[in-house]
GUMIKOL-987151 format. One record per residue (C-alpha): x, y, z; residue in one letter. Coordinates in steps of 0.05 Angstrom, whole numbers, padded with zeros to 5 digits, always signed. Example, Ala and Ser with C-alpha at 12.3 -4.5 7.8 and 13.67 -1.06 7.14 Angstrom:
// residues 2
+00246-00090+00156A;+00273-00021+00143S;
// end
This chain:
// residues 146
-00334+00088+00009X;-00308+00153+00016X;-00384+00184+00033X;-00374+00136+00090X;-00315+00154+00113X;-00324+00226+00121X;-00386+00216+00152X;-00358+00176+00202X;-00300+00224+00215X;-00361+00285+00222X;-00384+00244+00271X;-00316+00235+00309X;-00300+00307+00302X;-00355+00333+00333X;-00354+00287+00392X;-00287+00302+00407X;-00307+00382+00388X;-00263+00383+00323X;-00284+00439+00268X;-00325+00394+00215X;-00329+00451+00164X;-00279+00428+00112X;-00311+00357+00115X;-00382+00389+00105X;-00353+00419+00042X;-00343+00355+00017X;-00421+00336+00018X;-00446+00399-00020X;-00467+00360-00073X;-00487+00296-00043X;-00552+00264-00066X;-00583+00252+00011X;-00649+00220-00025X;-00610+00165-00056X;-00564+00156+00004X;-00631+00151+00054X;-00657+00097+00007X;-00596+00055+00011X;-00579+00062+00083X;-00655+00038+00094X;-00640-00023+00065X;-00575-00030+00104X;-00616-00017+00165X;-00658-00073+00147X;-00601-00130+00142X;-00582-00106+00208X;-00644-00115+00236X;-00646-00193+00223X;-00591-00203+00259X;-00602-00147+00323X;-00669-00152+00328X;-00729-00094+00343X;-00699-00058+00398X;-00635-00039+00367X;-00666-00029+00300X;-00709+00026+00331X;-00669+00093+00338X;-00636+00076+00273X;-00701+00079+00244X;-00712+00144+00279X;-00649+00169+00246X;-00657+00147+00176X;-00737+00180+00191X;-00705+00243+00207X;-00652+00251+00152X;-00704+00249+00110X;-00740+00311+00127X;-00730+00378+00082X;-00705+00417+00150X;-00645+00363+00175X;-00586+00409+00163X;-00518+00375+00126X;-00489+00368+00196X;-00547+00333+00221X;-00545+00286+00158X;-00476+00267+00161X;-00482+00248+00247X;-00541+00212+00223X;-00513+00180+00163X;-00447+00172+00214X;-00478+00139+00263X;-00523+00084+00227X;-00458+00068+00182X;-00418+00056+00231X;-00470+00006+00279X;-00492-00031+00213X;-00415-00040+00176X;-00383-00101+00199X;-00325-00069+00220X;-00311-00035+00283X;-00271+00019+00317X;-00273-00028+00383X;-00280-00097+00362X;-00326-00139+00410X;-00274-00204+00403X;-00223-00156+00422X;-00257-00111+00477X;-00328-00151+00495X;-00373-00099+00529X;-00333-00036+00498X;-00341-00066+00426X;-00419-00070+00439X;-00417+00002+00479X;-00377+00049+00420X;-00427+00040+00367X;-00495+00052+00417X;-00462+00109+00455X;-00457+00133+00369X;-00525+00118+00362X;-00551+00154+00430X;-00516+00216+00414X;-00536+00233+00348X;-00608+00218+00376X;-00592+00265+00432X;-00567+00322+00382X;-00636+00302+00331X;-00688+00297+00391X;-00728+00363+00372X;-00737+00326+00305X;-00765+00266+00329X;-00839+00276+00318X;-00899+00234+00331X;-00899+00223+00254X;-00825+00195+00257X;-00845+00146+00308X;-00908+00125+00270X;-00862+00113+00211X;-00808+00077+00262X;-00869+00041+00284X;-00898+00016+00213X;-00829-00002+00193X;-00823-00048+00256X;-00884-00084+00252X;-00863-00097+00168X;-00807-00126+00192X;-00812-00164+00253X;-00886-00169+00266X;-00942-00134+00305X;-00913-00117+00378X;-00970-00140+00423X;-00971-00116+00492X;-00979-00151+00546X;-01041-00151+00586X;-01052-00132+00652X;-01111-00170+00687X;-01138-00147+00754X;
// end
């Protein structure tokens, strides 16, 4: 619980352009491999319930924290970001606040995949790809007759 929490508050910080650097400290000796793993599976329960669409650039996160260059900032926006869409809490409850409770946790999402965009290779989005179809099925386009 505490991973999760400073992740999240990395992720605060540096949208409102706080310094981050004591809160790095505190993932030095973090185990990203086994985190990765289990925030894959999270990713997958949310899926179920959200569907492909939104289950796509969290799959390009997890994709990308799992390359040897990501740096620890990277990883904890990452890890940041996909906690706080897939927890069942939130900052801006939807009940509460209706399109701002949706908003807050996709305006997370698109800005960690802004700051990660170099990363996102063609490989990533074979990966994102493979992992969609698993889940939900082979997208089939529509075809176009003339």
């Amino acid at each position: 619980m505490i991973f999760t929490i400073i992740c999240i508050t990395i992720l605060a910080y540096v949208i409102a352009g706080k310094d981050v650097k004591p809160q790095l400290e505190k993932l030095k000796n973090i185990d990203w491999k086994e985190k990765s793993k289990n925030l894959l599976g999270q990713i997958g329960q949310y899926a179920k319930k959200a569907g492909r669409v939104a289950t796509k650039p969290l799959l390009q996160l997890h994709y990308v924290l799992t390359m040897g260059e990501t740096t620890t900032l990277e990883k904890a926006l990452i890890v940041g970001a996909i906690l706080y869409t897939v927890m069942p809490f939130s900052l801006i409850p939807f009940k509460a606040h209706k399109i701002l409770g949706l908003l807050d946790e996709g305006l997370a999402v698109l800005y960690v995949v802004k700051k990660v965009q170099n990363k996102l290779t063609p490989e990533i989005n074979q990966k994102v790809e493979e992992t969609l179809n698993e889940w939900f099925g082979t997208e089939v386009s529509p075809s176009v007759e003339a």
